[in-house]
N, CA, C and O atoms as a printed pandas DataFrame, in Angstrom:
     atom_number atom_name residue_name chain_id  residue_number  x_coord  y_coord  z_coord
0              1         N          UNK        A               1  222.821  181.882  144.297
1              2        CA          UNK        A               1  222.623  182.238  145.681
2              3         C          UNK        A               1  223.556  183.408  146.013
3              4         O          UNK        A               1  224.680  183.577  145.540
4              5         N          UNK        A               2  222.925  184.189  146.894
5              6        CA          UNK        A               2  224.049  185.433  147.597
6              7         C          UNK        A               2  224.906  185.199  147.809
7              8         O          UNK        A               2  224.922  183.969  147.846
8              9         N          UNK        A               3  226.329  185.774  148.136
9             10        CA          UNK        A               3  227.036  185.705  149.373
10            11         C          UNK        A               3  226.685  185.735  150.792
11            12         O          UNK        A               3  225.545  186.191  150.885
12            13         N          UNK        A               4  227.079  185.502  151.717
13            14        CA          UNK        A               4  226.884  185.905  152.642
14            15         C          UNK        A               4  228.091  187.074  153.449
15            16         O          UNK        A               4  228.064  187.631  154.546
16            17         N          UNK        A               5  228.841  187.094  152.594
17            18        CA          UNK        A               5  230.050  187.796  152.631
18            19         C          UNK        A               5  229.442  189.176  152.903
19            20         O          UNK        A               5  230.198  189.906  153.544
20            21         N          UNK        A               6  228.252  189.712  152.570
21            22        CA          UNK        A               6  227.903  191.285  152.228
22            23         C          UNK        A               6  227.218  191.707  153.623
23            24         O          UNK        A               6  226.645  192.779  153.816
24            25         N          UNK        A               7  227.383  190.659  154.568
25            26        CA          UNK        A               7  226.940  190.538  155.869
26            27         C          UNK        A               7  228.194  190.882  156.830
27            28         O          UNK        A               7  228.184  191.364  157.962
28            29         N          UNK        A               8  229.306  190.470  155.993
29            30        CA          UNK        A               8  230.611  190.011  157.109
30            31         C          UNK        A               8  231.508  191.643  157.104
31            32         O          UNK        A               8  231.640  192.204  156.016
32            33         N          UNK        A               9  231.900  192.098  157.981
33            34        CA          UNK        A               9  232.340  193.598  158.056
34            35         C          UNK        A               9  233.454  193.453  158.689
35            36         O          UNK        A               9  233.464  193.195  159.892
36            37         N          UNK        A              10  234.850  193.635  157.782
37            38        CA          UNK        A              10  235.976  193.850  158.764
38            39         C          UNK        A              10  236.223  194.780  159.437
39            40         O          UNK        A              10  235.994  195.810  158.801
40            41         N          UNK        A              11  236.816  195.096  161.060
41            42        CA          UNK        A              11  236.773  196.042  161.529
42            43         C          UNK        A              11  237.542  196.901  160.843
43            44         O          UNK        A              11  237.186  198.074  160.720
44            45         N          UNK        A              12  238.626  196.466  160.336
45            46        CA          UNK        A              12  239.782  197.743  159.932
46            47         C          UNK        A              12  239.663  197.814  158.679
47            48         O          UNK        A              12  240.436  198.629  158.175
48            49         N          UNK        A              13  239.010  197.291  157.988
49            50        CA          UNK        A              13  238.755  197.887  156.441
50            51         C          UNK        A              13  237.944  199.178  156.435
51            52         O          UNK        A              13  238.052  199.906  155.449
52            53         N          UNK        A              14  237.220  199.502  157.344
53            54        CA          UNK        A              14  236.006  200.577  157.952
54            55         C          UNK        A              14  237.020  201.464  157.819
55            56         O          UNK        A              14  238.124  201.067  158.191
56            57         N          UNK        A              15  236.887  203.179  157.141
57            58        CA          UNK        A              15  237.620  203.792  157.410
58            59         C          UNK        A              15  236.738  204.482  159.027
59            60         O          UNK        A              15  235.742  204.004  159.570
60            61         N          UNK        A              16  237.432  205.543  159.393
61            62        CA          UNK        A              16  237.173  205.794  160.477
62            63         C          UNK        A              16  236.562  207.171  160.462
63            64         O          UNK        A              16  236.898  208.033  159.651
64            65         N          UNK        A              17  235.489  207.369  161.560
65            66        CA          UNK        A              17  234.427  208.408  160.747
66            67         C          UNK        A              17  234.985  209.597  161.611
67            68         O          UNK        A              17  235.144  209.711  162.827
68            69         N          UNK        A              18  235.324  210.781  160.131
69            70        CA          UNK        A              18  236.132  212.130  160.883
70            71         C          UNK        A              18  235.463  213.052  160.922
71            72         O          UNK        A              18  236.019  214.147  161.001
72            73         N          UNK        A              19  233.992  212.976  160.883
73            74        CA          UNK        A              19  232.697  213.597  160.881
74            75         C          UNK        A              19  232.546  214.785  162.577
75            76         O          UNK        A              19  232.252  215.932  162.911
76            77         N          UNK        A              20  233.076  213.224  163.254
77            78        CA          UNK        A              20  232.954  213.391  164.698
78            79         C          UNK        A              20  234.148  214.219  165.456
79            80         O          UNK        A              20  235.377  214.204  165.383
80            81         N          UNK        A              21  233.331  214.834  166.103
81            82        CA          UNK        A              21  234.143  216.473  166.808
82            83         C          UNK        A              21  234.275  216.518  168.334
83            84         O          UNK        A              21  233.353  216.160  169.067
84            85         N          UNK        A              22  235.477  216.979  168.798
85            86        CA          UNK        A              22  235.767  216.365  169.847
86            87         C          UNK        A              22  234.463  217.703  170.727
87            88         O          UNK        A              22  234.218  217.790  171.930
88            89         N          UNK        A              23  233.839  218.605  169.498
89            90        CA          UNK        A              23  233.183  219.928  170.352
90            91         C          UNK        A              23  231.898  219.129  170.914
91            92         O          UNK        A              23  231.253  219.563  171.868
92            93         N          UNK        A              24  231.502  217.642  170.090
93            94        CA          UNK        A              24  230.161  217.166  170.374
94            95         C          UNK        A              24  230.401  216.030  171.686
95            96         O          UNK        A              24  229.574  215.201  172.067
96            97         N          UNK        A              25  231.838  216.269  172.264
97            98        CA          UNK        A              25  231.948  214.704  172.963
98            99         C          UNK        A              25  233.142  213.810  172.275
99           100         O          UNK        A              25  233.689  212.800  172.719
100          101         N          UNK        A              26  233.387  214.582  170.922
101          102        CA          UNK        A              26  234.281  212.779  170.700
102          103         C          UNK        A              26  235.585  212.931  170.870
103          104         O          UNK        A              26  236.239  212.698  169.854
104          105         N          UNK        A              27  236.296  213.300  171.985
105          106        CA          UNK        A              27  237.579  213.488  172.140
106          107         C          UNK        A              27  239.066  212.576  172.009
107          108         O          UNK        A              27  239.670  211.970  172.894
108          109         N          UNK        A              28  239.398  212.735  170.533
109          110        CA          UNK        A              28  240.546  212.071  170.278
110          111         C          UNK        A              28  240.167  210.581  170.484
111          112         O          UNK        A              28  240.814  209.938  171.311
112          113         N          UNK        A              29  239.370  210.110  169.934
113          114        CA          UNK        A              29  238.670  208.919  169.543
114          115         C          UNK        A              29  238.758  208.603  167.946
115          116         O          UNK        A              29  238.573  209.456  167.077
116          117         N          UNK        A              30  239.033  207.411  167.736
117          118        CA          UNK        A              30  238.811  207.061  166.672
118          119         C          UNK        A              30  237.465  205.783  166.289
119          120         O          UNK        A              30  237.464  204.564  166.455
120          121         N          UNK        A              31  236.803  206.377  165.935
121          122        CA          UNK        A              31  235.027  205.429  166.013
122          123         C          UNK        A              31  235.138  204.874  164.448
123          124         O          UNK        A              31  235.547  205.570  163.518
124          125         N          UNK        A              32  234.707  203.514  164.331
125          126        CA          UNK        A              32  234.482  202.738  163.254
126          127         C          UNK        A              32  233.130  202.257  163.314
127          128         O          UNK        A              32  232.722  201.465  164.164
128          129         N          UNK        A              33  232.397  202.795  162.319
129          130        CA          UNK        A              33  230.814  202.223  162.740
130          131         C          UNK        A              33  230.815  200.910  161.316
131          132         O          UNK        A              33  230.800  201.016  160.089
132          133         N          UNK        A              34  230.837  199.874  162.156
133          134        CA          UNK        A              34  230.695  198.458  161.511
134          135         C          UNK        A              34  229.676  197.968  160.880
135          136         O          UNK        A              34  229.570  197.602  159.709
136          137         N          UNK        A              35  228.700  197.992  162.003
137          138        CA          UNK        A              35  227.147  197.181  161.757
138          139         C          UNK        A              35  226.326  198.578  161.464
139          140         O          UNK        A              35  226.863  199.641  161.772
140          141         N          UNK        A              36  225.550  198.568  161.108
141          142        CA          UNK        A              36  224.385  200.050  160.492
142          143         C          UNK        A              36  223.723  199.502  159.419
143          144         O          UNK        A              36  223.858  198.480  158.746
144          145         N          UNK        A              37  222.777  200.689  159.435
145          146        CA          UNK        A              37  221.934  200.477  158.635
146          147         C          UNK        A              37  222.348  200.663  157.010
147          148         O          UNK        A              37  221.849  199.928  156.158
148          149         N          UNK        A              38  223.275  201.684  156.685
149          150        CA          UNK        A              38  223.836  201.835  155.385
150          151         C          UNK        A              38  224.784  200.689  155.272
151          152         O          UNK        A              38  224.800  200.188  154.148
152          153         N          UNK        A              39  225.937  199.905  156.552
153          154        CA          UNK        A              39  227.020  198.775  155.723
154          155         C          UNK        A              39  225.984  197.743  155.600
155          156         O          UNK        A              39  225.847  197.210  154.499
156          157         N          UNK        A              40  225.604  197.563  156.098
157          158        CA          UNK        A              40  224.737  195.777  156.066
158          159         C          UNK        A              40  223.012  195.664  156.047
159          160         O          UNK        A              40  222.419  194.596  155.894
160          161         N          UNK        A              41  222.372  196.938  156.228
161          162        CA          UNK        A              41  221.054  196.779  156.076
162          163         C          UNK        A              41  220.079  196.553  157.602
163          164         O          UNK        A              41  218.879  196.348  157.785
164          165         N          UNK        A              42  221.012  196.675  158.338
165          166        CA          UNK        A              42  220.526  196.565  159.979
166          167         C          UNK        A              42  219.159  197.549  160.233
167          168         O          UNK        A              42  219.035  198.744  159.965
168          169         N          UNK        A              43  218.249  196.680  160.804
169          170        CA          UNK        A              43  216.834  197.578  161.395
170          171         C          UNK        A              43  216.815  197.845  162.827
171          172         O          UNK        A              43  216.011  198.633  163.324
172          173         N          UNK        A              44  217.766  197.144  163.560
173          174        CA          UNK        A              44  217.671  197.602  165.097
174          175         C          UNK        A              44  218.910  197.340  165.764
175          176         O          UNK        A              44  218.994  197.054  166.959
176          177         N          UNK        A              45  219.947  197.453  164.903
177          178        CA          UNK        A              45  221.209  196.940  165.419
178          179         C          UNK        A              45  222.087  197.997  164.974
179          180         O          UNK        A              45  222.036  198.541  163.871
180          181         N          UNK        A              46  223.283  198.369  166.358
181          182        CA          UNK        A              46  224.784  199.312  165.374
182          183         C          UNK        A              46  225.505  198.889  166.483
183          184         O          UNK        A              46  225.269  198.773  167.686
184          185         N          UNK        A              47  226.885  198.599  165.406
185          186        CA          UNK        A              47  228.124  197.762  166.232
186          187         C          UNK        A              47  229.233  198.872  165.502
187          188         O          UNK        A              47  229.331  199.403  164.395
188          189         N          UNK        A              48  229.900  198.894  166.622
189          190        CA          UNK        A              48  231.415  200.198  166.312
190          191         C          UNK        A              48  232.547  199.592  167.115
191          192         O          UNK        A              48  232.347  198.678  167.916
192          193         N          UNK        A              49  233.558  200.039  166.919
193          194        CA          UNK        A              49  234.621  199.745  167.597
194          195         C          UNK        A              49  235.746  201.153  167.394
195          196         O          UNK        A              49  236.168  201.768  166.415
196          197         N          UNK        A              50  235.936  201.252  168.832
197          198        CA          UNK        A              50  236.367  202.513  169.611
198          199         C          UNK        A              50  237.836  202.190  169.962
199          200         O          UNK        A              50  238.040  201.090  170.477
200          201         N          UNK        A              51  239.270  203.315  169.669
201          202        CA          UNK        A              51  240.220  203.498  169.727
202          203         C          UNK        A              51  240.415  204.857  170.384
203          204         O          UNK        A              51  240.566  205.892  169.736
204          205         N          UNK        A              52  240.399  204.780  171.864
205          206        CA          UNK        A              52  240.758  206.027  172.378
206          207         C          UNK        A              52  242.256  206.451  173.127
207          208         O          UNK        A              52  242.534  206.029  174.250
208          209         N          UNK        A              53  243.204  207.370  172.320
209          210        CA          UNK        A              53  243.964  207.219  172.738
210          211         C          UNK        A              53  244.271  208.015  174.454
211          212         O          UNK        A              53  243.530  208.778  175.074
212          213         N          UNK        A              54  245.509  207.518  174.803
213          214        CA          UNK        A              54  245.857  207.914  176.261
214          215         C          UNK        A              54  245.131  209.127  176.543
215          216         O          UNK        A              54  245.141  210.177  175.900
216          217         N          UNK        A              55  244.362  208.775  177.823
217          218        CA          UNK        A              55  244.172  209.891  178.403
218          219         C          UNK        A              55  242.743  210.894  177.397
219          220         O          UNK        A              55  242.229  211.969  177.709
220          221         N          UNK        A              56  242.516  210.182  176.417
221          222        CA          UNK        A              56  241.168  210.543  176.092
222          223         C          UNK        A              56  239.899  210.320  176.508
223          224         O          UNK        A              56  239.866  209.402  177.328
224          225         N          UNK        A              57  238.565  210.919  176.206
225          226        CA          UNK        A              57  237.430  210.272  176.148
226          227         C          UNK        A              57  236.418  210.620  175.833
227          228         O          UNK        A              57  236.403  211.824  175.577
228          229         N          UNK        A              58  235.242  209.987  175.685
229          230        CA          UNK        A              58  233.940  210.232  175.234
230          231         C          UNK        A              58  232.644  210.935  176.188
231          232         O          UNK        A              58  232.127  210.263  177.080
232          233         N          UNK        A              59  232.261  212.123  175.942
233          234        CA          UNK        A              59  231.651  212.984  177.050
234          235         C          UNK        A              59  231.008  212.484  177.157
235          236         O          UNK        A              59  230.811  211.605  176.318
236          237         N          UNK        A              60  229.977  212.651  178.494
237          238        CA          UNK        A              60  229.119  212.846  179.500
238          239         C          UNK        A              60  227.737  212.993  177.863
239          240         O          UNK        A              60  227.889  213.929  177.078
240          241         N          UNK        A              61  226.370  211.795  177.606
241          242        CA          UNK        A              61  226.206  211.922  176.623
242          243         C          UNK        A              61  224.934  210.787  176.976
243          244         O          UNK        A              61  225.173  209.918  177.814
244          245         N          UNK        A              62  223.893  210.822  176.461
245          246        CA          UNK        A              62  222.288  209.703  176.130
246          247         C          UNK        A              62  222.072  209.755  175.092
247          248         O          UNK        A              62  222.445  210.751  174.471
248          249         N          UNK        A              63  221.235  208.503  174.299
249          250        CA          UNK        A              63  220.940  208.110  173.621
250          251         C          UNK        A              63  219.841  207.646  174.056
251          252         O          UNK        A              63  219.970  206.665  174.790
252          253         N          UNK        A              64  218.140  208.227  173.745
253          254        CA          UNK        A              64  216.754  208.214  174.109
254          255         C          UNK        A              64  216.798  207.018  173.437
255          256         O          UNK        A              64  216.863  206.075  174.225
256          257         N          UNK        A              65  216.788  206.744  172.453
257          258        CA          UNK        A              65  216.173  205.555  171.571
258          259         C          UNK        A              65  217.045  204.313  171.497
259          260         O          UNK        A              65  216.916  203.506  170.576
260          261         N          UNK        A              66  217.770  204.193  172.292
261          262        CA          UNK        A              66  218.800  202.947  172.066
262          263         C          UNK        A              66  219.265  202.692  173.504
263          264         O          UNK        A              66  219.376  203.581  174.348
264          265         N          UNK        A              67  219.619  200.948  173.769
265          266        CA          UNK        A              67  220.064  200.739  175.012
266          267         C          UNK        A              67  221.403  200.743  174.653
267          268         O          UNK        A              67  221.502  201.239  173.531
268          269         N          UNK        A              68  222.791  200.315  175.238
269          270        CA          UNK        A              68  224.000  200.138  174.670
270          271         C          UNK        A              68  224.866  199.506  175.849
271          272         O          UNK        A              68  224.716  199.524  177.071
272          273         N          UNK        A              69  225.895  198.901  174.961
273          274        CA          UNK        A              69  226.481  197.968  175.387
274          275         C          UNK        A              69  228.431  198.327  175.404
275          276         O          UNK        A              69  228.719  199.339  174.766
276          277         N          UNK        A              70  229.107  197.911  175.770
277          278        CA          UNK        A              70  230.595  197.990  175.619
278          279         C          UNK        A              70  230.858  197.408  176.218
279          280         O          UNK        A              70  230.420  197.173  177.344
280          281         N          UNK        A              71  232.297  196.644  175.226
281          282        CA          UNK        A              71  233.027  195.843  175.219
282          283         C          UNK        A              71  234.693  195.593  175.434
283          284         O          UNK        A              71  235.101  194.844  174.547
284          285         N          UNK        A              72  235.701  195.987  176.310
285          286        CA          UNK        A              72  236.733  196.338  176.296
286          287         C          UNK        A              72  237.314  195.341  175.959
287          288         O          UNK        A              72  237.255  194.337  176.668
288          289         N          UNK        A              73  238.182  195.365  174.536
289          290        CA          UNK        A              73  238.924  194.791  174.495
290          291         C          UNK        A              73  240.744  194.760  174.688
291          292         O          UNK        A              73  241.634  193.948  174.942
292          293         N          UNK        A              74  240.625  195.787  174.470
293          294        CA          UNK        A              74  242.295  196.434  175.095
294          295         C          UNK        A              74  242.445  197.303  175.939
295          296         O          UNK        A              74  241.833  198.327  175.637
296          297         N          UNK        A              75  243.385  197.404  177.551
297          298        CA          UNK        A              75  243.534  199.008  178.275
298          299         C          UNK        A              75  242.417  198.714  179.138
299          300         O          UNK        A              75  241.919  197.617  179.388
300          301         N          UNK        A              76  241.992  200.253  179.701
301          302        CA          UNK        A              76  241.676  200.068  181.075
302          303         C          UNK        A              76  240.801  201.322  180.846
303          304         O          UNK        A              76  241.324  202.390  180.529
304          305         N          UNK        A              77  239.423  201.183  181.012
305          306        CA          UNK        A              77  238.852  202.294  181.066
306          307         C          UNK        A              77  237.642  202.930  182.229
307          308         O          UNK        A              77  236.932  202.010  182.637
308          309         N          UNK        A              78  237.303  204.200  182.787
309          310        CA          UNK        A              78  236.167  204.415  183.474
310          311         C          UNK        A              78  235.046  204.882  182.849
311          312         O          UNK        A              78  234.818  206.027  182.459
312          313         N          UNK        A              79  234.282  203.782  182.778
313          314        CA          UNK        A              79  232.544  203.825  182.612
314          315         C          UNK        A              79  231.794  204.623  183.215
315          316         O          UNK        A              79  231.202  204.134  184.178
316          317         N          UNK        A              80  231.565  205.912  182.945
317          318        CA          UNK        A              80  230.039  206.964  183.619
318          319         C          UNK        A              80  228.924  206.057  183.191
319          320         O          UNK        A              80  228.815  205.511  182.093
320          321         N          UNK        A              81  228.241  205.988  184.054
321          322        CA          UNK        A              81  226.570  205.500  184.061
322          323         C          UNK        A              81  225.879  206.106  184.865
323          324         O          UNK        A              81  225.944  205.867  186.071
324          325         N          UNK        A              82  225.029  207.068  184.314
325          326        CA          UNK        A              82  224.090  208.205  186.016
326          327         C          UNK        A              82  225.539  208.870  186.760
327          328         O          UNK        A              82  226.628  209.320  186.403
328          329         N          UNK        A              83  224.912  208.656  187.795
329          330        CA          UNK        A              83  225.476  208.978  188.898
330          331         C          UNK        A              83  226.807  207.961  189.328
331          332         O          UNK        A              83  227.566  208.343  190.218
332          333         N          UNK        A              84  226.992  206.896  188.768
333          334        CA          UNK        A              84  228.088  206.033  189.381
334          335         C          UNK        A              84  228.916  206.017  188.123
335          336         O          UNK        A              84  228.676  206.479  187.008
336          337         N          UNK        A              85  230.343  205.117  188.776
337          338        CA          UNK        A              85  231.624  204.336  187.578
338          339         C          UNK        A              85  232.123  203.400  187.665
339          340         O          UNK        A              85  232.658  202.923  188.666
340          341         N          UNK        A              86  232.040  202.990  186.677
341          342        CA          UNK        A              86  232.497  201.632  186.614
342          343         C          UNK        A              86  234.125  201.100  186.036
343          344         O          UNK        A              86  234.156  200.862  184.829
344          345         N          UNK        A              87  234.793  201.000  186.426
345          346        CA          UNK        A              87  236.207  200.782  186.339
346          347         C          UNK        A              87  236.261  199.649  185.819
347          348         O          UNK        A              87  235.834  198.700  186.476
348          349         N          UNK        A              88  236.810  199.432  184.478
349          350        CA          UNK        A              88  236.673  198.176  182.862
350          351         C          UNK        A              88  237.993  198.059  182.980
351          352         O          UNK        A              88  238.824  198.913  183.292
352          353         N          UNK        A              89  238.142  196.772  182.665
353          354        CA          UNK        A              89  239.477  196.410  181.782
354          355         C          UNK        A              89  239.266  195.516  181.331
355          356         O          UNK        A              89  238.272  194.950  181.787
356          357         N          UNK        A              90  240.187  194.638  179.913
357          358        CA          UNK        A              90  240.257  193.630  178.951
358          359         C          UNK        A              90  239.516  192.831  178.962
359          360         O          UNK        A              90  240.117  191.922  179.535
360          361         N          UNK        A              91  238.091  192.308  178.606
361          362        CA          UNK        A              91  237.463  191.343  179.328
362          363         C          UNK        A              91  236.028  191.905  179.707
363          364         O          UNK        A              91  235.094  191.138  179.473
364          365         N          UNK        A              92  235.852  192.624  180.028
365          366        CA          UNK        A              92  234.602  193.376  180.970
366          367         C          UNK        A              92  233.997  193.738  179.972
367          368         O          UNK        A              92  234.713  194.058  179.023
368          369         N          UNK        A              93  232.457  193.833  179.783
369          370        CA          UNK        A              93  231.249  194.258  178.793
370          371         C          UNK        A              93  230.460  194.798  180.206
371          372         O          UNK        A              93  230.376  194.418  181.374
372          373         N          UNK        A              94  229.867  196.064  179.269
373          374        CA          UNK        A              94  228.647  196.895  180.475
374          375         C          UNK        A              94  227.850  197.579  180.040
375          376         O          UNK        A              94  228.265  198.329  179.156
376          377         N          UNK        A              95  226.371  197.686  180.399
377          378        CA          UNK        A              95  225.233  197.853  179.144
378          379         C          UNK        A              95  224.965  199.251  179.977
379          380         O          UNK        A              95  225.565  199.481  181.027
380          381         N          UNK        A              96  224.108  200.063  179.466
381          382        CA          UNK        A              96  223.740  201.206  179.661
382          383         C          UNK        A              96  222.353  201.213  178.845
383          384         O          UNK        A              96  222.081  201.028  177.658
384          385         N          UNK        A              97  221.393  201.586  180.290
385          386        CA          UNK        A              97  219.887  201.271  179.846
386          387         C          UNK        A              97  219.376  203.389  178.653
387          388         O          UNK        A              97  219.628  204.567  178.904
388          389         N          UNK        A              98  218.879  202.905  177.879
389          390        CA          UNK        A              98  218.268  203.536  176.409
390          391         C          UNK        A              98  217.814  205.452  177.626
391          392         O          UNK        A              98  217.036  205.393  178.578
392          393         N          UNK        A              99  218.258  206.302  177.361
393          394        CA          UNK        A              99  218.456  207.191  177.734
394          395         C          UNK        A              99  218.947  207.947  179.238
395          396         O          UNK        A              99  218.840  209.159  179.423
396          397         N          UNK        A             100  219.528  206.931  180.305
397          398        CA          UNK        A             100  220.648  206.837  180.948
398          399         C          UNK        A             100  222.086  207.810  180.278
399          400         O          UNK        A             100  222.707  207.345  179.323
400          401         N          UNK        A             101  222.493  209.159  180.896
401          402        CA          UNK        A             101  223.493  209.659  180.696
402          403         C          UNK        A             101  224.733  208.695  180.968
403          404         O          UNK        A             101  224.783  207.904  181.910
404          405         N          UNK        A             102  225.842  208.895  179.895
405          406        CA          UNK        A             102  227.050  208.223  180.199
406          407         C          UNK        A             102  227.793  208.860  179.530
407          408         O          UNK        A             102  227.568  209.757  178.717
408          409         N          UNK        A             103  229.387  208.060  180.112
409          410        CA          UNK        A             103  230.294  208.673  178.967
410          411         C          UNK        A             103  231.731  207.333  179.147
411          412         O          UNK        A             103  231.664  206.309  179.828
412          413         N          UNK        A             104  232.718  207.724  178.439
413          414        CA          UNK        A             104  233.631  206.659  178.654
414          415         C          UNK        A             104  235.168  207.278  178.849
415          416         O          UNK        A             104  235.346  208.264  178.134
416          417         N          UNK        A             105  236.250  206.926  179.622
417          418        CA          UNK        A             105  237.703  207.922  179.655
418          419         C          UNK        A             105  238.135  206.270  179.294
419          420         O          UNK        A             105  237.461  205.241  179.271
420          421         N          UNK        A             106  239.825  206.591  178.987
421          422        CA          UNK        A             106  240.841  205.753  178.759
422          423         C          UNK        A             106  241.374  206.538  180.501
423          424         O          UNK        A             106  241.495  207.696  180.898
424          425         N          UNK        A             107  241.576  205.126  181.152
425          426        CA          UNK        A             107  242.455  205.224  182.204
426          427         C          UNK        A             107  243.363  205.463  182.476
427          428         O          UNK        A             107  243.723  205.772  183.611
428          429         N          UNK        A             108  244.273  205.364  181.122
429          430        CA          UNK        A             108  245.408  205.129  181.169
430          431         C          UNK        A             108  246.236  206.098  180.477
431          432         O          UNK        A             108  246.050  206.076  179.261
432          433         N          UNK        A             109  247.372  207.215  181.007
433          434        CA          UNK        A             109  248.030  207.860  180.216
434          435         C          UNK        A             109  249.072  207.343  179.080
435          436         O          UNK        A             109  249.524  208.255  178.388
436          437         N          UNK        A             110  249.552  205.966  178.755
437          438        CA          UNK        A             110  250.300  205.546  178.021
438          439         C          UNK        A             110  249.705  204.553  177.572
439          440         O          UNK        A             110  250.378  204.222  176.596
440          441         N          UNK        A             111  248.688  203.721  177.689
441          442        CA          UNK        A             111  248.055  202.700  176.605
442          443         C          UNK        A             111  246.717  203.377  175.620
443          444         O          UNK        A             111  245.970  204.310  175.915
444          445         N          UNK        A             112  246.736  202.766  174.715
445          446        CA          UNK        A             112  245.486  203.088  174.256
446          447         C          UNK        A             112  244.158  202.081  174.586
447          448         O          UNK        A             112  244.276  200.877  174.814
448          449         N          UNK        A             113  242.882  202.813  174.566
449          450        CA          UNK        A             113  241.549  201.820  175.131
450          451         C          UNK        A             113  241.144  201.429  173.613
451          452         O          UNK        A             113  241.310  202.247  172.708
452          453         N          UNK        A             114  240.502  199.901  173.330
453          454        CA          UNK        A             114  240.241  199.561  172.223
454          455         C          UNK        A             114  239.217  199.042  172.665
455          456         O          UNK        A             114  239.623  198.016  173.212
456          457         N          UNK        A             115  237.766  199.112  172.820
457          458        CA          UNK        A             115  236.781  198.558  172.914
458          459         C          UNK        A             115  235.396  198.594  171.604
459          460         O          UNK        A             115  235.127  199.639  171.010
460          461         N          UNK        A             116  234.683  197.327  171.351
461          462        CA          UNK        A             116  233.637  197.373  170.736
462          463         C          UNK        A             116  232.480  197.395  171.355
463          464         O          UNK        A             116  232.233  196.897  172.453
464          465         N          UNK        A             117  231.542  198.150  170.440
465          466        CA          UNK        A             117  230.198  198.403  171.264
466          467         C          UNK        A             117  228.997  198.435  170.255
467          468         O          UNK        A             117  229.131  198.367  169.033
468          469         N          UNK        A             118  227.657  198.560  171.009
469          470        CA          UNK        A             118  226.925  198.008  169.949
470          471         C          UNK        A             118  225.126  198.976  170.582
471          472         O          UNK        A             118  225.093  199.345  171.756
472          473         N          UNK        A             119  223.984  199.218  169.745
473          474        CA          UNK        A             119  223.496  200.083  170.230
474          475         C          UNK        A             119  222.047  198.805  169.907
475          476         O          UNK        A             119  221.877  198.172  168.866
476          477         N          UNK        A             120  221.149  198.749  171.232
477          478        CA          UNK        A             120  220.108  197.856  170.435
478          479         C          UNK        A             120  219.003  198.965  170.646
479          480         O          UNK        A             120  218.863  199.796  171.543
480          481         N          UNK        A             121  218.029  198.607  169.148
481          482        CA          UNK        A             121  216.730  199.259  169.140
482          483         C          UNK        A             121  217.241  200.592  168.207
483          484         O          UNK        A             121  216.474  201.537  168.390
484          485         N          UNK        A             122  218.108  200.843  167.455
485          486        CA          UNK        A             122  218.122  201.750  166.627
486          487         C          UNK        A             122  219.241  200.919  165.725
487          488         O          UNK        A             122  220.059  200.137  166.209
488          489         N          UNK        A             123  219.114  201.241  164.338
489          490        CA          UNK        A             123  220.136  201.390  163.313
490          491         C          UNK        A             123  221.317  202.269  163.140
491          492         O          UNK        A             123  222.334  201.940  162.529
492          493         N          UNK        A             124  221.151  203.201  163.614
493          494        CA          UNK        A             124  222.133  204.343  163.664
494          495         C          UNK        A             124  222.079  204.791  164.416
495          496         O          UNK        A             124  221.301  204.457  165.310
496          497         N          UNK        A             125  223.151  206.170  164.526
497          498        CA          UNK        A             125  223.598  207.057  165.438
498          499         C          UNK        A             125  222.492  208.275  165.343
499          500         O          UNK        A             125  222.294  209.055  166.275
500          501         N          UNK        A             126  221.970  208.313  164.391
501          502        CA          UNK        A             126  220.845  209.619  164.134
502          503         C          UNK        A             126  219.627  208.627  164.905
503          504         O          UNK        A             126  219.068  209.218  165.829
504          505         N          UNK        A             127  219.264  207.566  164.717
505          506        CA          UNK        A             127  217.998  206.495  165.255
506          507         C          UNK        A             127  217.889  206.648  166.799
507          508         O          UNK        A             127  216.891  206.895  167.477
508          509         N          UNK        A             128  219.344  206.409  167.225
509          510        CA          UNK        A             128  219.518  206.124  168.903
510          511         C          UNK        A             128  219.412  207.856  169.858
511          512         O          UNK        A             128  219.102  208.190  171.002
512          513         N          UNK        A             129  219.982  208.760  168.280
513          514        CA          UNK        A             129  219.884  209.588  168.975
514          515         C          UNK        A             129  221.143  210.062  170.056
515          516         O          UNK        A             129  221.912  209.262  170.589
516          517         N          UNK        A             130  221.161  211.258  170.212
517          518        CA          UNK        A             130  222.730  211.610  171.004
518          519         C          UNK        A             130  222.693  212.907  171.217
519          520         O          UNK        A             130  222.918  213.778  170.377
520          521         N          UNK        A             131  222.330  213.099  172.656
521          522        CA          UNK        A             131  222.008  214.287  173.373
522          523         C          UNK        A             131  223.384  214.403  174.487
523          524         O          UNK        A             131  223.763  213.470  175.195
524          525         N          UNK        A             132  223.979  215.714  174.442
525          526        CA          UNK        A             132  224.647  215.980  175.423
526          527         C          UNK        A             132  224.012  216.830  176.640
527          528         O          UNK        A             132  222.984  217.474  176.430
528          529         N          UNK        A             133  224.581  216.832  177.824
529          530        CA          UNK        A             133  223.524  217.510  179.202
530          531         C          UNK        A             133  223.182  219.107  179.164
531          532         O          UNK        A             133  222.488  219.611  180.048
């Protein structure tokens, strides 16, 4: 029989993808893409977990093909969704409907934001798609 181990993804064994440019949006972020279609074989699922330090954040940004979700688990952050914001901290999850502009800041000039997030209806970041305005 399999493992089931080839399913199980530690967050910090993930190295962290340096692909991403703060020119496309990814400002002084550190992104771990967990769940995908290349670690585990995922057809409509991607799970990441986000390290943004003080005073960083993730631009103003849609994804046509994917709804999405976030998860704060450390720090204090403001949520763009459309036209409104949503003010997160430790605890708080907030979905963002499948090509809805958003983006994400760390609130905070001296903590860092540590949140996981997850994209449904695509496998990847090329699937969901990622248009800036």
């Amino acid at each position: 029989m399999a493992s089931a181990d080839r399913f199980r993804v530690r967050a910090l064994d993930v190295d962290p993808d340096d692909s991403l440019s703060a020119d496309e949006g990814w400002v002084d972020m550190e992104v771990r893409w967990l769940i995908t279609d290349e670690s585990v074989g995922s057809e409509s699922t991607v799970v990441g977990r986000t390290m943004l330090k003080p005073g960083s954040k993730h631009d103003i940004h849609r994804h046509a093909n994917a709804e999405e979700w976030e998860y704060v688990i450390q720090g204090n952050a403001i949520k763009h969704i459309g036209d409104e914001q949503v003010e997160l901290t430790a605890g708080d999850v907030v979905f963002v409907p499948a090509g809805v502009f958003h983006g994400l800041e760390n609130a905070s000039d001296t903590e860092p934001l540590v949140t996981v997030w997850g994209y449904s209806g695509a496998s990847s970041l090329e699937e969901a798609g990622y248009e800036l305005p």
